[in-house]
Structure formats: C-alpha cells, structure tokens
C-alpha positions in Angstrom: -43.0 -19.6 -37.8 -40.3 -20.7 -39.8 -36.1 -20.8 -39.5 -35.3 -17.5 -40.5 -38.0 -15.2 -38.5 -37.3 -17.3 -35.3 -33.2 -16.2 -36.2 -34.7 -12.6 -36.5 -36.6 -12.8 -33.5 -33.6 -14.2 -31.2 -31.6 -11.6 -32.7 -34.0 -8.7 -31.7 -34.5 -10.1 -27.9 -30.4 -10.3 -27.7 -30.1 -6.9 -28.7 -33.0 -5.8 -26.4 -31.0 -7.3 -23.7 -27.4 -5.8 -24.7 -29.7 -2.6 -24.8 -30.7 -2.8 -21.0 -27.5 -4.0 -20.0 -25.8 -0.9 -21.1 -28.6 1.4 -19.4 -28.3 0.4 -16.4 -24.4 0.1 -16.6 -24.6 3.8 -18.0 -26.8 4.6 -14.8 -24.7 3.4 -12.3 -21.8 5.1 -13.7 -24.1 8.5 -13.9 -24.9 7.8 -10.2 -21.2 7.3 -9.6 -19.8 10.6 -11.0 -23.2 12.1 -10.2 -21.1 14.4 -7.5 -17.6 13.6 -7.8 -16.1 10.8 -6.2 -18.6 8.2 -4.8 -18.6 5.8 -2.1 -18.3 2.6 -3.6 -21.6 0.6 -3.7 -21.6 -2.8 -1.1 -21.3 -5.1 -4.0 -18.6 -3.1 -5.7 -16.0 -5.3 -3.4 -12.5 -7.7 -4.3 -14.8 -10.4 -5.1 -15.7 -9.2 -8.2 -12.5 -7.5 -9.4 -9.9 -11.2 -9.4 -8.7 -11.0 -12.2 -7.9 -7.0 -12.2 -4.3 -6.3 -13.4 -2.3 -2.7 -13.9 -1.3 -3.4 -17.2 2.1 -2.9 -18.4 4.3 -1.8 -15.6 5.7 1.9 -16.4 8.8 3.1 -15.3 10.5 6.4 -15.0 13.8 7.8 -12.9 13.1 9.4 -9.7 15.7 10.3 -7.3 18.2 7.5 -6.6 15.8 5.3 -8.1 14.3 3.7 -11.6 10.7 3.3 -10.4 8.4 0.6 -11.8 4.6 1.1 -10.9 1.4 0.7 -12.0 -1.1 3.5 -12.6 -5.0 3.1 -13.2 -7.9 5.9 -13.7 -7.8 9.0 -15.9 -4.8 11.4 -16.0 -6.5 14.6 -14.6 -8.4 12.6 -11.8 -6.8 13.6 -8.0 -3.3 11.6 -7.3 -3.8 9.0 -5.2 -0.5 7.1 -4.4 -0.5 3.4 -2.4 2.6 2.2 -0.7 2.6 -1.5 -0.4 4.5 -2.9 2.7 6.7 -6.1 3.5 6.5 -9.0 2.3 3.7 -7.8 0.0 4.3 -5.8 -3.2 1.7 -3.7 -5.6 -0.7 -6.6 -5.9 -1.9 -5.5 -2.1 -3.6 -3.1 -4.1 -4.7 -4.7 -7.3 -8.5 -4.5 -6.5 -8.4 -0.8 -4.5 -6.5 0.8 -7.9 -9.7 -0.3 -10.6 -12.2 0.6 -7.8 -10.5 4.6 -7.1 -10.1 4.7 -11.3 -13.7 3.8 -11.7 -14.1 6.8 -9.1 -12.3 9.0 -11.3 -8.8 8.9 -9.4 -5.5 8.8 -11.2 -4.1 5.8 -8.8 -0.1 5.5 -9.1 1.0 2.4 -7.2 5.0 2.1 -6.9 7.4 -0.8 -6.0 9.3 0.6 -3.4 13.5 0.2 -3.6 13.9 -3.0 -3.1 11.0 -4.8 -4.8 9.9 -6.1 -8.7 11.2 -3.7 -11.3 12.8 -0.9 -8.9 16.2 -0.6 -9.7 19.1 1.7 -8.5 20.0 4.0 -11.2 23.7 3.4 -9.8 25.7 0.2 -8.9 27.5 2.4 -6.3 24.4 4.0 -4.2 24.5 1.9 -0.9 21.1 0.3 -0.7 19.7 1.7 2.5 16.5 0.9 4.1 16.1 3.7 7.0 12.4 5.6 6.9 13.6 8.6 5.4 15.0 7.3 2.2 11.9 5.4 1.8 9.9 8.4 2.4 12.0 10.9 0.1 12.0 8.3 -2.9 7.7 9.3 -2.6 8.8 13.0 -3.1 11.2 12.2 -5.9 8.7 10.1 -7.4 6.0 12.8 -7.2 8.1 15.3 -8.7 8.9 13.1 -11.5 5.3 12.5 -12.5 5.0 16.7 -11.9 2.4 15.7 -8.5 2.1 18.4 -6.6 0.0 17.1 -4.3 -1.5 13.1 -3.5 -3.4 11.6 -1.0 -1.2 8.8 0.5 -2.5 5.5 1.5 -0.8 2.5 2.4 0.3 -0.1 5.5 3.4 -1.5 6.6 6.2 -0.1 5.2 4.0 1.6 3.0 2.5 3.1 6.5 5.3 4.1 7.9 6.1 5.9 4.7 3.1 7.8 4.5 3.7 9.1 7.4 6.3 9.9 7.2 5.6 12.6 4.2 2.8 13.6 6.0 4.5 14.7 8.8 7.7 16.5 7.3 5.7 17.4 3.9 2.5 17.9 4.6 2.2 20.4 1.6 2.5 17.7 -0.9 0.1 15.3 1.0 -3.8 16.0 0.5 -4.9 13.2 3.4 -3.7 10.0 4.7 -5.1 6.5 5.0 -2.8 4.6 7.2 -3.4 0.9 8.2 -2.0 1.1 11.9 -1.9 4.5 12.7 1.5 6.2 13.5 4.5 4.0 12.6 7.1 6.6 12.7 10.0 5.2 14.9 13.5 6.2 15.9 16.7 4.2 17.1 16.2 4.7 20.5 13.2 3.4 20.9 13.8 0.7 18.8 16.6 -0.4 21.6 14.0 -0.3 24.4 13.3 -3.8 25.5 9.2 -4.7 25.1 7.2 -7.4 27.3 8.4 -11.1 26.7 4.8 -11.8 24.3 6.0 -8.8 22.4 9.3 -9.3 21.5 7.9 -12.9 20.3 5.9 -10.9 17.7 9.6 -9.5 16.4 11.1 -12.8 15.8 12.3 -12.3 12.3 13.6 -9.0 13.6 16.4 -10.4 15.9 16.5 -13.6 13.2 17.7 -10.3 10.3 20.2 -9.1 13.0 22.3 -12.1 12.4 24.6 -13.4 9.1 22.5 -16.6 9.6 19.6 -14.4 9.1 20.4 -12.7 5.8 21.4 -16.1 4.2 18.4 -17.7 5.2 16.5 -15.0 4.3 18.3 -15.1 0.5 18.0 -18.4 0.6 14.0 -19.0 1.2 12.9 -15.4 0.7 9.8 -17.3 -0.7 9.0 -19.3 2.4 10.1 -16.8 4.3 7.1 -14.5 3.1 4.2 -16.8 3.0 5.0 -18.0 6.4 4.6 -13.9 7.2 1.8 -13.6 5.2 0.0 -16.5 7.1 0.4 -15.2 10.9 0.1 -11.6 10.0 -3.2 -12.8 8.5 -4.1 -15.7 10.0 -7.9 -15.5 8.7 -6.9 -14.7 4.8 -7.1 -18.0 2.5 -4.6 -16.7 -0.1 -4.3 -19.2 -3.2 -0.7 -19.8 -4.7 -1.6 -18.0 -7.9 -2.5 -15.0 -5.4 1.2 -15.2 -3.2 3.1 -16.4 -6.1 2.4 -13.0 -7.7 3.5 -11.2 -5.5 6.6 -13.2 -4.2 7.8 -12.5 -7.7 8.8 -8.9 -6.6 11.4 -10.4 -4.2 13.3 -11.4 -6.9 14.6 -7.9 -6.4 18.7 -8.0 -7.1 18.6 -5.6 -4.0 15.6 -6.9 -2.1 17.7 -8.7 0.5 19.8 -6.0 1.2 17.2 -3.5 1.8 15.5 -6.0 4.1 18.2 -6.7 6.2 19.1 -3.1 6.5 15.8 -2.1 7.6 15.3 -4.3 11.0 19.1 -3.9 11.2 18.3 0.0 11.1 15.5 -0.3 13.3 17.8 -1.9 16.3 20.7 0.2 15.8 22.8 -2.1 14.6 23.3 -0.5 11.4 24.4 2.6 10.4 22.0 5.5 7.7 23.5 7.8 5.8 24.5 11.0 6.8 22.6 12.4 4.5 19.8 11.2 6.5 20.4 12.5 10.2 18.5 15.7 10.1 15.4 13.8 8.8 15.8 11.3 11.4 16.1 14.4 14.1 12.8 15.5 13.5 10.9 12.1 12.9 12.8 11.0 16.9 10.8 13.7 17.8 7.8 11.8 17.0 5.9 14.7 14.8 2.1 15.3 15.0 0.4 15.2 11.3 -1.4 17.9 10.6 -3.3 16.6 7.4 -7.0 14.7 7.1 -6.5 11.2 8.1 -8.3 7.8 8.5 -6.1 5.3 10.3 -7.5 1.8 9.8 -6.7 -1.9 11.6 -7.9 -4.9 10.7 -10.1 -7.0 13.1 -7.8 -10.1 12.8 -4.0 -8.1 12.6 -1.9 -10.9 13.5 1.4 -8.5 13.1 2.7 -6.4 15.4 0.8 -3.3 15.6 0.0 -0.2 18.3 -2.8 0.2 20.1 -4.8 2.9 18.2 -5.4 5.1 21.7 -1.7 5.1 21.6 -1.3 7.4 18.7 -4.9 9.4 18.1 -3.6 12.1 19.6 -0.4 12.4 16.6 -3.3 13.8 14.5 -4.0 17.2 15.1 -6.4 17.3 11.6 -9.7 15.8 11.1 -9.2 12.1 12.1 -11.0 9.1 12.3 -10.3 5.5 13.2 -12.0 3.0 11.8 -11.6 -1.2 12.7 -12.1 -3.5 9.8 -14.4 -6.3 10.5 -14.9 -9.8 9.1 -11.6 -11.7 10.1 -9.2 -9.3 8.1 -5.2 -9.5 8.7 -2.5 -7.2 8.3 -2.7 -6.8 4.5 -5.9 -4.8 5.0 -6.0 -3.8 1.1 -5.7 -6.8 0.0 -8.0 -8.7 1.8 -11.0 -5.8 2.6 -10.6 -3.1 -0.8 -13.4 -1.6 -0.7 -13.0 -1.1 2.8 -9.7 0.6 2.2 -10.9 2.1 -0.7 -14.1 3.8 0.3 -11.4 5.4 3.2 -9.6 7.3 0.8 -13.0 8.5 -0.9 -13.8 9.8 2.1 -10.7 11.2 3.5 -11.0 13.3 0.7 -14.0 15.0 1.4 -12.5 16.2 5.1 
C-alpha cells in the first residue's frame, strides 16, 4: 500500500467515525424531544457543562429597572425564569440554563436590582430591597419580554421571590421550584427573638444593622461573599475562576444599598415604600400557593433555612419535597443542576 491510498483510507475511517458520532448524537436528541420535555439523562450533569456561558448579556427596561439577563433555548419553548439569590448572581444557574434549552425551554435568567448590569432607569428611585419590589420587578420583567406565564425557579432571594409571585400572581406563574420552601416573611416576625444557635446563623444580619456594617460590607464586598459562600456550602470546592465570576456582579453601583436595605428591612429597622404596604399586608398574612410546586434542600445547607414540615402545608397544589443528596450546600443550582433542573421538567408535568 502506498502513501496516498493509506491517506484515502484514514480519511474514509475519520469520516465513518464523524458519521456515527452524529447518529448517535441525533438519537439522543430524538429520544430527548421524543415526548416533550425529558428528564435529563444521569450523565447529562454540571460536570460536563464548565465552560457553559449565556452569551452576550441582553438588556431591556422593565418597571423601575434596566434589566440585564441571560436567556438560553429556543424562543417558542415554555418560559422558564431562575432568580439567583445573595451573594450569588446568574452564574448559579450557568449549567441548569444549557440543560432546560437542550429540553426545549426558553430559559430567561435575570440580575436582580442590585447585581451585574441591573441598573435603575432613574438616579432618584430610592433603591429598596423589601420582597415585594423584588417580586414586582419579575412581573415587570415578564411583561416586558410579553410572558404571560413562566415557571419560577430559584433559591435565596431568588426563593423568596418566587414565592412571592406565586402566591399574590399565581396567574402568571405555571409551577414553582423553590430551594427552601416558603421564605415569605413579614416585619413582625422578623423582630421575634430565635434560640441562641439560631440567631448565630444571622450574624451578618445584626453586622448590616450597623454603619460599621455597610462600610465593611463596601469595603470587602468580595470577602464578604466567599466567606458566605463557604459556610452556606461548606461541602462545595468552588475554584476562584468559579467565585470570581460571579463576585463581579457586586460591582453593582447599587448593590450595597440594596443589601443593607434588605436585612435592615427584614428587622424593622428600615422603612419600604408606601407603595408597598398593601403587598406587604397580604404576604404578613403568610399566603398559601396554590400552583404545582417542588420545594428542594440540599443535604449539606449550611444557611439558615426552615424545616420543610414547617411549611408543606403553604402548598395547597400538587407538591413534592425533595432532599438533595451528595454533600450539596445552599447554592443548590449551582452545585447539583441537573438535580435542580430535572425539578422543573417535572414540575411541569403536574
């Protein structure tokens, strides 16, 4: 055999190859969209999806707000908005967005006010914090992007958020996936004294409540957050290039502020917005959610967090709770995607 038909030869076995390779990559995507969305296969985790980015950030005016956020999966899939919580920002959910997409979602994943490229569309709009602003800059964003109706997914603030819409709009919410359960709160209960081992877990709370705080806070924002991240997930082994990622989002001009105003908020040692009090009425009155929901907690939550048999009975739809297993912290998403991601597949289906 001589140079050139061993040249052909090599060429016709690479080709072969390329050939099977996009078979069976054709067949797993027919057995994906086979039925509609699919649970996503066991190997189908984060590990594979590392490098997974959104792309150019969009960003469009919404309410009070110029929102920044990424979006993944085809336009006519089902909306499925994520709400990332604090310290985190959109890159809790940079390996749930490509594995919804691939499942034919259209996945919209905002900053919230307060984070990366979320702005105030006006200098004087005092920059608030409370749980109904948060959850009413979801509805202003979904009317912007003409979404009728999303599931909602997300932990932490992002949690609480959810909720939130849920609860007071369930018409625009399809189903819920909330890490945590029920984190709707209220000033007064907020000013109730908890066990000594629990009001440790608040540290940085009563830290926020002082001047001291706030500049320390501005001051190592950075620190500040991966300290958080390590003893809300004390089982995660985040590399720099993962934190520093998302730590860029605190670079927020009004990230601070809405910081400080939420724990503030929370202890009543801050005042919302009038605008405000009839939302924060009903949500005192601790409202049952009426729409499908999954309520998730990791194994290894190192944050402060509820006891799910405190709140199963603030779902009066189909509801499930689930426990993550395998060490994983308080940034569920993050650290267990497909976990989080075969939740909101399924939540659908109820």
């Amino acid at each position: 055999m001589n140079q050139s038909e061993s040249a052909r030869i090599s060429r016709r076995r690479l080709f072969a190859l390329a050939g099977a390779s996009a078979a069976s990559t054709l067949l797993a995507r027919s057995l994906l969209f086979a039925n509609g969305a699919r649970i996503l296969p066991k190997a189908e985790d984060g590990r594979g999806l590392k490098k997974a980015s959104f792309g150019a950030i969009q960003q469009i005016d919404a309410g009070l707000l110029n929102v920044g956020f990424g979006e993944a999966g085809p336009p006519s899939g089902r909306a499925v908005i994520l709400l990332h919580g604090w310290p985190y920002d959109i890159h809790s959910f940079v390996d749930v967005g490509p594995m919804l997409a691939s499942a034919g979602y259209r996945v919209i994943i905002p900053y919230l006010r307060g984070y990366g490229s979320t702005r105030f569309l006006s200098s004087e709009t005092f920059r608030n914090g409370q749980q109904s602003a948060l959850a009413l800059d979801v509805i202003a964003l979904m009317d912007a992007l003409q979404i009728e109706k999303a599931i909602l997914a997300g932990f932490d603030w992002g949690a609480r958020t959810a909720d939130i819409v849920a609860a007071l709009w369930p018409e625009r919410c399809k189903a819920l996936v909330s890490v945590s359960g029920y984190l709707i709160g209220n000033q007064q209960a907020g000013k109730l004294p908890l066990a000594p081992k629990a009001e440790l877990q608040w540290w940085y709370q009563y830290y926020f409540a002082t001047e001291r705080g706030q500049t320390g806070y501005d001051r190592y924002r950075r620190d500040f957050a991966k300290l958080i991240w390590q003893l809300a997930s004390p089982k995660w082994s985040f590399d720099d290039a993962t934190f520093h990622r998302s730590a860029a989002s605190f670079d927020n001009s009004d990230h601070v502020a809405i910081v400080i105003h939420n724990y503030r908020w929370r202890l009543g040692l801050a005042e919302g917005e009038p605008q405000y009090s009839n939302l924060e009425k009903r949500l005192a009155e601790a409202p049952v959610i009426p729409v499908p929901t999954i309520t998730l907690e990791g194994d290894a939550n190192g944050a402060p967090h509820p006891e799910a048999s405190s709140y199963a009975n603030k779902f009066s739809g189909k509801y499930e709770h689930r426990i993550i297993k395998g060490g994983v912290g308080h940034n569920l998403p993050q650290e267990a995607p497909r976990a989080f991601a075969n939740s909101i597949i399924e939540v659908d289906r109820y």
